[in-house]
C-alpha positions in Angstrom: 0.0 0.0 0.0 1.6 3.0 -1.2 1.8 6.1 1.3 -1.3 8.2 1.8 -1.0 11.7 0.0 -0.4 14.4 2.2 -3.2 17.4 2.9 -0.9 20.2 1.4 -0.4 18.2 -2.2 -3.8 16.7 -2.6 -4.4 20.1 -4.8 -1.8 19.2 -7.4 -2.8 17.1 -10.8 -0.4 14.3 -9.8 -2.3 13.9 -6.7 -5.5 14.3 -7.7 -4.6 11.0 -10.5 -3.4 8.9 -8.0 -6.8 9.8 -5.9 -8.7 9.1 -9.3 -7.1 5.5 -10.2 -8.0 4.3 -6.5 -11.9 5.2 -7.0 -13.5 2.3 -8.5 -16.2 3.9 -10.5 -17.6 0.6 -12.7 -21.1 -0.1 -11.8 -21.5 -3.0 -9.2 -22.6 -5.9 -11.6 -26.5 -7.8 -10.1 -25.8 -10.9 -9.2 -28.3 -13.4 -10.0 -28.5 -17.4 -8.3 -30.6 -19.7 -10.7 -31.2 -23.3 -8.9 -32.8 -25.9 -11.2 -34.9 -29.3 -10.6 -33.2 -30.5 -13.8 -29.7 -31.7 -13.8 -29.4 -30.8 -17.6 -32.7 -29.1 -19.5 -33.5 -26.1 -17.5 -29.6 -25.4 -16.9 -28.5 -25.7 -20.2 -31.6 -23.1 -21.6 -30.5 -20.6 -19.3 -26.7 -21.0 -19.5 -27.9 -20.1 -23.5 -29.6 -17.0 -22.3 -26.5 -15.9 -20.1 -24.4 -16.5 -23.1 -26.4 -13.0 -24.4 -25.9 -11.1 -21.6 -22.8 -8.3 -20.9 -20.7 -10.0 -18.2 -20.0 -6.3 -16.8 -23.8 -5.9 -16.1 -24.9 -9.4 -14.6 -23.3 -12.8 -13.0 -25.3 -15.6 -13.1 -24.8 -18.6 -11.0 -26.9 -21.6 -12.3 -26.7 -25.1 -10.5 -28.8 -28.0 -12.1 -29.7 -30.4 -8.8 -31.4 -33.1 -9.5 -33.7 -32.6 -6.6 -37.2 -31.3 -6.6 -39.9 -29.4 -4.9 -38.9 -28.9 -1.3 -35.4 -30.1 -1.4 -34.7 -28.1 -4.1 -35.9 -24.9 -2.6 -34.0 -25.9 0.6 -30.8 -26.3 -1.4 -31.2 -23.1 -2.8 -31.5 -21.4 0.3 -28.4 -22.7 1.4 -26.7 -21.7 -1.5 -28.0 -18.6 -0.9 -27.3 -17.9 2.3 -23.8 -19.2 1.7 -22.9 -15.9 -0.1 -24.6 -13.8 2.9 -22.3 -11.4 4.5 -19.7 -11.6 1.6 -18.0 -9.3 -0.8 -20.2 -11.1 -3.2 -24.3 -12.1 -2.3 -26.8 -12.8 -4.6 -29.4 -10.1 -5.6 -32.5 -12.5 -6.8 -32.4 -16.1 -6.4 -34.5 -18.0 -8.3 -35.9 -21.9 -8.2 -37.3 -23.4 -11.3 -39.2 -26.7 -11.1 -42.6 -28.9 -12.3 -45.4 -30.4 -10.6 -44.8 -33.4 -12.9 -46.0 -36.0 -10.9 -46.0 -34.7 -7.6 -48.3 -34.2 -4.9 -50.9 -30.8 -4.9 -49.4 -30.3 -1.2 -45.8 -30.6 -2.3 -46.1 -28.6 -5.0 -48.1 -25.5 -3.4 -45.9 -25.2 -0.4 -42.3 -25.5 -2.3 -43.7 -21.8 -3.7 -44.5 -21.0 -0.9 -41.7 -21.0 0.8 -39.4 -20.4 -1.6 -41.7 -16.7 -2.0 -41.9 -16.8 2.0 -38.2 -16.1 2.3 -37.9 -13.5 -0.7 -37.2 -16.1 -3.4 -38.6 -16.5 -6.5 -39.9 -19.1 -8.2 -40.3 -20.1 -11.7 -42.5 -22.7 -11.9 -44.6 -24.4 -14.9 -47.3 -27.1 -14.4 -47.0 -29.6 -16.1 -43.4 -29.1 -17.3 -41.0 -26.8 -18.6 -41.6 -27.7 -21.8 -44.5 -25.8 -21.9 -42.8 -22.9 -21.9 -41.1 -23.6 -25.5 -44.8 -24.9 -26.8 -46.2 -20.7 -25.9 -43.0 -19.8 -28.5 -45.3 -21.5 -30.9 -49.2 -21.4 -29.9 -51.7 -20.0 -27.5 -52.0 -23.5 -25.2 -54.9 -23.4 -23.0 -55.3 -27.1 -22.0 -53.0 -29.4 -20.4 -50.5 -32.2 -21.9 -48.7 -35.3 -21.2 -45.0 -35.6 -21.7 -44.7 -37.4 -25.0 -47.5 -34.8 -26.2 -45.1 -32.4 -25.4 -42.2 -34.0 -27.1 -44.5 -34.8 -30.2 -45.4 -31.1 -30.5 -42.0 -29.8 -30.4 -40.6 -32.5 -33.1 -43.2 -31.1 -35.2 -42.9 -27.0 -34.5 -38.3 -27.7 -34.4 -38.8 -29.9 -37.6 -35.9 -31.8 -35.7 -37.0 -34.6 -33.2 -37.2 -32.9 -29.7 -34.1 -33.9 -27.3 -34.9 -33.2 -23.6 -31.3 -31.9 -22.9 -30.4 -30.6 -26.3 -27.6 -27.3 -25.2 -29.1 -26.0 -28.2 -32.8 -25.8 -27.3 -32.4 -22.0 -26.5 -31.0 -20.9 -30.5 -33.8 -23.3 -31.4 -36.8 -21.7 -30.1 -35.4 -18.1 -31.3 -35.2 -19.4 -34.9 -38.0 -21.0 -35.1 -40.4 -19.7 -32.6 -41.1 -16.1 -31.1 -40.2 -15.5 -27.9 -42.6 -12.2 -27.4 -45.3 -13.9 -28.0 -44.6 -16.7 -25.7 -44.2 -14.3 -22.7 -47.3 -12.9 -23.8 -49.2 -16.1 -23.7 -47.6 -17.4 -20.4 -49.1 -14.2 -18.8 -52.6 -14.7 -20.1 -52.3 -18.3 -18.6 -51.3 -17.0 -15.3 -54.4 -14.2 -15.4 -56.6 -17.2 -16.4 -56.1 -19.3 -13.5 -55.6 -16.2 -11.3 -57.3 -17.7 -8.0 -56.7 -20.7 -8.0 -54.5 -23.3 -6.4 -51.0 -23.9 -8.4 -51.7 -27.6 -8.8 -54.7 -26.8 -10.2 -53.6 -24.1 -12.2 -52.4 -26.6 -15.3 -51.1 -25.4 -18.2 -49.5 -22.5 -16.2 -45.6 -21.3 -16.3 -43.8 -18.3 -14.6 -40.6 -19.2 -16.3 -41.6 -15.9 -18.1 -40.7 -14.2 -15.4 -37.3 -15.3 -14.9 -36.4 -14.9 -19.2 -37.8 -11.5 -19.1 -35.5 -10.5 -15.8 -32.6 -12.0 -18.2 -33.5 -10.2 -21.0 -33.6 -6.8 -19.2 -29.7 -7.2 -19.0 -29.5 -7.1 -22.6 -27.8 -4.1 -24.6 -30.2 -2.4 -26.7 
């Protein structure tokens, strides 16, 4: 550490340099945590998105668990508290799973708390798929997995791969984007009310792309 500059020479210019180089003036970048159910789907769709995004503006930590509903959110609030009282915490964190096949209970509470202790949660019912079908059309009732994949083999014009790193570039050339936010929040309004579990097809992955996408340069 070099000596401090004395009172009677902090008016000169090379003084008021040396004062200059130790002010940090870059904006402090948002850091944002990302915690998936999926080990491989969900990660590598965002990891596409983050790809787009000015590392100088935003950080994004994404971990792909493997767990689900509670556990998930629980392992997110650990890795969430691990950065607590660091140079470094998170900003937002954000869970992302399915009802699939799981219980109404399970499903309704792991929102709730995840939102119970400032969390956010993008959830879809039944899948995350659904989210790339509203790049293509206005769903507005409920579908099985192999519907899913069926659907998307047909809109792609490639057959569908559940962990395909390339899912993200996909939907932007093929689908629209726009419109899909669009139709996820008209589901949401529709089934505004009502119990998640019941609230099927629903999705507030949405929410987390259009948080992304407000980190992108215009």
């Amino acid at each position: 550490m070099g000596k401090p500059i004395k009172i009677s020479d902090r008016g000169k210019i090379w003084a008021k340099r040396s004062l200059e180089r130790k002010i940090d003036i870059r904006p402090e970048r948002e850091r944002i945590l990302i915690v998936c159910e999926g080990a491989k789907t969900e990660p590598n769709y965002f990891k596409s998105i983050q790809s787009t995004l000015p590392r100088h503006v935003v950080e994004i930590c994404i971990y792909g668990e493997g767990a689900n509903t509670q556990s998930l959110v629980n392992r997110a609030k650990e890795i969430h508290n691990s950065k607590k009282g660091t140079d470094y915490p998170y900003d937002e964190t954000w869970v992302v799973f399915d009802k699939d096949s799981f219980g109404s209970d399970q499903f309704d509470n792991a929102i709730r708390s995840a939102e119970s202790t400032g969390m956010k949660a993008a959830w879809s019912n039944e899948a995350f798929e659904l989210w790339y079908i509203l790049h293509f059309e206005a769903r507005q009732t409920g579908m099985s997995r192999t519907e899913y994949k069926n659907c998307l083999t047909e809109y792609l014009e490639t057959p569908y791969k559940k962990n395909d790193p390339d899912m993200y570039s996909r939907l932007v050339a093929k689908g629209d984007e726009s419109k899909a936010i669009q139709r996820a929040k008209s589901l949401l309004s529709s089934h505004n009310g009502i119990p998640h579990h019941d609230a099927n097809p629903c999705t507030k992955v949405n929410e987390l792309v259009e948080k992304l996408n407000s980190f992108k340069v215009q």
